[in-house]
KELOLO-594967 format. One record per atom (N, C-alpha, C, O): residue in three letters; x, y, z. Coordinates in steps of 0.05 Angstrom, whole numbers, plus 32768, in hexadecimal, padded with zeros to 4 digits. Layout:
<pts>
ALAXYZ;...
</pts>
This chain:
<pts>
UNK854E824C7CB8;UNK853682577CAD;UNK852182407CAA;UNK8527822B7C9F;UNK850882467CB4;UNK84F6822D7CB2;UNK84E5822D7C9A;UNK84DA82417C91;UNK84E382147C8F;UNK84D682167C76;UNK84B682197C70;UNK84A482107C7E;UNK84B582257C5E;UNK8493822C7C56;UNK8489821A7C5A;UNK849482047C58;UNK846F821D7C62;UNK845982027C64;UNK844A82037C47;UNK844282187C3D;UNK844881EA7C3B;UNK843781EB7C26;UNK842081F37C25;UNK841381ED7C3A;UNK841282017C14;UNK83F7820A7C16;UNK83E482017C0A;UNK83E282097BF3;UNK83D281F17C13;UNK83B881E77C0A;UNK839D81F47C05;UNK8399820A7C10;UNK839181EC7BF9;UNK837281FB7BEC;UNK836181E17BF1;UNK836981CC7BE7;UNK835181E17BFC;UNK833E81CB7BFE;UNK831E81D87BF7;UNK831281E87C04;UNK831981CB7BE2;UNK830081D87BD7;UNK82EB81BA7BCE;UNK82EA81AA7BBC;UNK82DC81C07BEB;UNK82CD81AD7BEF;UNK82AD81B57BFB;UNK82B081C17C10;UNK829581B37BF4;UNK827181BB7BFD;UNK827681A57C17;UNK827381B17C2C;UNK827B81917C19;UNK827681807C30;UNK828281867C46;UNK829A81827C45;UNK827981927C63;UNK8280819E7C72;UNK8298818B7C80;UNK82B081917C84;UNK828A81737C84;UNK829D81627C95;UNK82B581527C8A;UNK82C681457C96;UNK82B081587C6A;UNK82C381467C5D;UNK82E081587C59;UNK82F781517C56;UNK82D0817B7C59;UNK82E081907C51;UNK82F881977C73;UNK830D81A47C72;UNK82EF818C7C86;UNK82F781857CA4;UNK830981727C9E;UNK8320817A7C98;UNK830681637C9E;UNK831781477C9C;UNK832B814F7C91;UNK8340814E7C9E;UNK832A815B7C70;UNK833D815F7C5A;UNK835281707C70;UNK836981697C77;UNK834881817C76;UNK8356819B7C7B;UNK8367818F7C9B;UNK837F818F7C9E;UNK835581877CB0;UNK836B81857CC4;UNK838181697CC0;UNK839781687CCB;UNK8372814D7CA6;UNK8390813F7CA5;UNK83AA81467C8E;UNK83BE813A7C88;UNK839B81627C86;UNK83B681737C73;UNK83C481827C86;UNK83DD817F7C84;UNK83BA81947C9D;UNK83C581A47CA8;UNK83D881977CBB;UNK83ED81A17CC2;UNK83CC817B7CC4;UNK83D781627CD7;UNK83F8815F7CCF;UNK840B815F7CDF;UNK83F8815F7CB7;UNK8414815C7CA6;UNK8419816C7CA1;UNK842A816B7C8F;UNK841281897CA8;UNK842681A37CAC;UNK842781B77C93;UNK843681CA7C91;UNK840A81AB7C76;UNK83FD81C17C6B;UNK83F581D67C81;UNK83F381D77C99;UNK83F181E97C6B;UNK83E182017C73;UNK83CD820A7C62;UNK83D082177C4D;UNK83B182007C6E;UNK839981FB7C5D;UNK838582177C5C;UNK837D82227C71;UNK8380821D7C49;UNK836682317C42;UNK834D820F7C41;UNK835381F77C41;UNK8334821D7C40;UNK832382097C33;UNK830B821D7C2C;UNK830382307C39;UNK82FF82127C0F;UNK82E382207C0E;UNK82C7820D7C06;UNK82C881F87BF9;UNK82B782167C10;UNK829B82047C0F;UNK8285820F7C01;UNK826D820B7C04;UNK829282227BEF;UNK828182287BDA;UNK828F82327BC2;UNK82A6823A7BC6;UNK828582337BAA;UNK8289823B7B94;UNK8298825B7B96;UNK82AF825E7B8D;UNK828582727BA3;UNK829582897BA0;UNK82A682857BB3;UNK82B982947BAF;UNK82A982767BCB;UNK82C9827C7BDD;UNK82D8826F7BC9;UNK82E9827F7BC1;UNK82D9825A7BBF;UNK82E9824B7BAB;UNK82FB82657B98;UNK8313826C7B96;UNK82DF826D7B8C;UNK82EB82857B80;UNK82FB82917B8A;UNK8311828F7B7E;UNK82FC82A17B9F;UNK830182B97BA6;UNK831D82AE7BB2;UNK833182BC7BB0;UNK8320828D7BC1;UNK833C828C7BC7;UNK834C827F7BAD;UNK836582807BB0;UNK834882787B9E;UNK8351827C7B7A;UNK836182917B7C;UNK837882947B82;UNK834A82A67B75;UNK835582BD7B70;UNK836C82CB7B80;UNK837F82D57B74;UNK836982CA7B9A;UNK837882CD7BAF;UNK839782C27BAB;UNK83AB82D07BAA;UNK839782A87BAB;UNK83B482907B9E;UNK83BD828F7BAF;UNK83B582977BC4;UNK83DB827E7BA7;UNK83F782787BBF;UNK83E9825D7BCC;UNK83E982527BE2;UNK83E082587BBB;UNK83E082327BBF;UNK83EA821D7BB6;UNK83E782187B9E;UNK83FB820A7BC7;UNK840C81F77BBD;UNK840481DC7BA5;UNK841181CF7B95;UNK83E081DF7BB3;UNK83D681C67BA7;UNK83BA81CF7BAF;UNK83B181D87BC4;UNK83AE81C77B94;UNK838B81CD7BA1;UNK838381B27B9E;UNK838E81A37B8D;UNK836B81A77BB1;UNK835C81907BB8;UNK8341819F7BAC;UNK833681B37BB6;UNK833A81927B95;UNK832081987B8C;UNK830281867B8A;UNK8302816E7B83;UNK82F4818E7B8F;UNK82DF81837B8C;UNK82D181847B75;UNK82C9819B7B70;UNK82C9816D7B61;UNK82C381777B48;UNK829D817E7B45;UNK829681897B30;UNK828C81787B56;UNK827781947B5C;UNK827981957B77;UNK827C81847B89;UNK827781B57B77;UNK827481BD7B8A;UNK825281C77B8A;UNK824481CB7B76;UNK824681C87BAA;UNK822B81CE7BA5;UNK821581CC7B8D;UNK820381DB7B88;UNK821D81B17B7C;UNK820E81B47B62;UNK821681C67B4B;UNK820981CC7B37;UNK822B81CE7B51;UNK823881DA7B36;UNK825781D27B34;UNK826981D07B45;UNK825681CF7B1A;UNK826B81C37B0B;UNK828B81D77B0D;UNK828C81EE7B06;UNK82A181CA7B17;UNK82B781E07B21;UNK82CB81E07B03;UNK82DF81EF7B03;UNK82C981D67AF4;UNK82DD81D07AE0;UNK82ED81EC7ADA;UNK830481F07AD4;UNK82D981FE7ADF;UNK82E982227AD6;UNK82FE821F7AE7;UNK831682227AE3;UNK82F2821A7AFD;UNK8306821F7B1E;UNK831A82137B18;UNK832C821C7B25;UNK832481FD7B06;UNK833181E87B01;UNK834381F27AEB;UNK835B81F07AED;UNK833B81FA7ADB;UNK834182067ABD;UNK8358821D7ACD;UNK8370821A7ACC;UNK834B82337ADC;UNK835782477AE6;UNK8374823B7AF7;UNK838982467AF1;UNK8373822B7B06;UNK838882237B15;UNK839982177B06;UNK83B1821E7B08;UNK839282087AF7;UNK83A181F87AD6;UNK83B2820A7ACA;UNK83C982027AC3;UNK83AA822A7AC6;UNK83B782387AB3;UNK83C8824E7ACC;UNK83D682617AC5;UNK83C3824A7AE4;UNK83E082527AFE;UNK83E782427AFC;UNK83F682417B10;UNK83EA82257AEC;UNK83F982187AFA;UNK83FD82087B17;UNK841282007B21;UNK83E182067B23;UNK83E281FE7B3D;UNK83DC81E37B43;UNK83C581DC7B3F;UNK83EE81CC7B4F;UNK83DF81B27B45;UNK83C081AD7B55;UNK83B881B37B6B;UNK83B581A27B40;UNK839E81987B51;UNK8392817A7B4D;UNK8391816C7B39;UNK838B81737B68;UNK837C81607B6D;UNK8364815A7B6F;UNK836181597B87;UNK834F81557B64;UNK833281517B60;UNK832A813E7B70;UNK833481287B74;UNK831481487B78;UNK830C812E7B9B;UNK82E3812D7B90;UNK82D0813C7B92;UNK82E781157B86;UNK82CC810F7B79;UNK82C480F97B81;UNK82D680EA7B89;UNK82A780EE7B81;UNK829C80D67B86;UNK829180C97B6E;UNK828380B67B71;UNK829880D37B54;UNK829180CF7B39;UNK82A480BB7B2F;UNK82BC80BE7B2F;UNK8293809F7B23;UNK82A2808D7B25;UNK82B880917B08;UNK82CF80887B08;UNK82AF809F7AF2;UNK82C780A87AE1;UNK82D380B77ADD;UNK82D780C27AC7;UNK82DC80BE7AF6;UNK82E780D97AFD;UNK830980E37AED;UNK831180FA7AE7;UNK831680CB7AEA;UNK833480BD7AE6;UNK832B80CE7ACA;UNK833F80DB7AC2;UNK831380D27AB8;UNK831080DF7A9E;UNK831E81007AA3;UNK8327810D7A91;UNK831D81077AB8;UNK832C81207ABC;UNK834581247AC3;UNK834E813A7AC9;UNK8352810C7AC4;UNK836681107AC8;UNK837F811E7AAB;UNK8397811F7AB0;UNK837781257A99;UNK837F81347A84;UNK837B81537A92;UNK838C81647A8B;UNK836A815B7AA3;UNK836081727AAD;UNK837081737AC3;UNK837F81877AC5;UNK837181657AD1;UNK837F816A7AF2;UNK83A081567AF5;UNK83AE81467AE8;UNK83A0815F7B0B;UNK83C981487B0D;UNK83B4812A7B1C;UNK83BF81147B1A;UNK839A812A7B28;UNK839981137B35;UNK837E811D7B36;UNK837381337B32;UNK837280FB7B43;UNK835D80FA7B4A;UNK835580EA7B5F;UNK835780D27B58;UNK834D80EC7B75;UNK834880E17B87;UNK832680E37B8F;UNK831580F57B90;UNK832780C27B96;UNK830380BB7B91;UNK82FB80C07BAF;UNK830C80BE7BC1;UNK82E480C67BB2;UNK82D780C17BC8;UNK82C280AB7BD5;UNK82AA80AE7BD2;UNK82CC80987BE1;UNK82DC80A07BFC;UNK82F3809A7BFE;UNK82FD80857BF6;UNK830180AE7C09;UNK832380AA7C05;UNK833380A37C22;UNK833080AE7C37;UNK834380917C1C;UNK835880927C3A;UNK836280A77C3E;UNK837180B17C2E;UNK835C80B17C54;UNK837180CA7C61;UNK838980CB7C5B;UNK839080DE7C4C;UNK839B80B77C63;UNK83B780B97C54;UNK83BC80AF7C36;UNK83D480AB7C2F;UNK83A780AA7C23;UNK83AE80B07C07;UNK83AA80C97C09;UNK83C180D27C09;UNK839B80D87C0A;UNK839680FD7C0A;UNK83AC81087C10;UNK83B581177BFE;UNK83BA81057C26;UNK83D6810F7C33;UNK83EF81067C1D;UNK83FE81167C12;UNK83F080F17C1A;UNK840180EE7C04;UNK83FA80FE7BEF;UNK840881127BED;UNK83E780FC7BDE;UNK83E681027BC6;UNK83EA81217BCC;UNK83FD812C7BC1;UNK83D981307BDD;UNK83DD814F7BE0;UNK840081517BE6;UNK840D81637BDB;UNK840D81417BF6;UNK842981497BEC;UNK843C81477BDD;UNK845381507BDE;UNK842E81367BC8;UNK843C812D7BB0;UNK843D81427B9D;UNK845281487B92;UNK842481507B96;UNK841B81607B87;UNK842081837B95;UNK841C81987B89;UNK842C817E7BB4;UNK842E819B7BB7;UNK844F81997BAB;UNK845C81AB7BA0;UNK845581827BB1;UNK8477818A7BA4;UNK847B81907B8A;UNK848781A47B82;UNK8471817B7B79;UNK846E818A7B5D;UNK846A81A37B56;UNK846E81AB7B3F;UNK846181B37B6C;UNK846381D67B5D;UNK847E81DD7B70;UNK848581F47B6A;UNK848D81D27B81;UNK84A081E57B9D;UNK84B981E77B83;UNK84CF81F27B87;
</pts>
């Protein structure tokens, strides 16, 4: 029997950064949703069956912390992907924080560190 692929959420406004995220997660054999705005964010929330969400802490100029709060209380780990230099202050809020600009393979690690903590 072959095993589930982990499932990623990548919730990122930057088109090319939300690219990157997604084909060097899928590269390592995630299976990535991604959203580039606030209501897809929502709507794949709501939706679920994610191993690990990659968050962006604004999206389009608005503040995601609900989006954050909501995944917090499923239980879903998340990772916050910010260019805010005191970002590490949320880490009471999220499992991690990863700054921008980030090495491709810190992202890959950390997204599978954090998808195992929920398997």
């Amino acid at each position: 029997m072959e095993a589930s692929r982990p499932r990623a959420l990548v919730v990122e406004d930057d088109a090319a950064l939300r690219t990157l995220v997604r084909v060097n997660l899928e590269l390592e054999g995630f299976e990535v949703a991604d959203a580039g705005t606030y209501r897809d964010a929502d709507a794949a929330i709501a939706a679920g069956g994610f191993d690990v969400v990659l968050l962006d802490v604004h999206l389009c100029g608005r503040d995601t912390h609900d989006l954050l709060d909501r995944l917090r209380a499923a239980g879903v780990p998340v990772a916050l992907v910010t260019g805010v230099a005191d970002a590490h202050d949320q880490l009471d809020r999220a499992d991690a924080v990863l700054r921008k600009p980030f090495d491709p393979a810190a992202l890959v690690e950390l997204a599978q560190r954090l998808a195992r903590v929920r398997a």
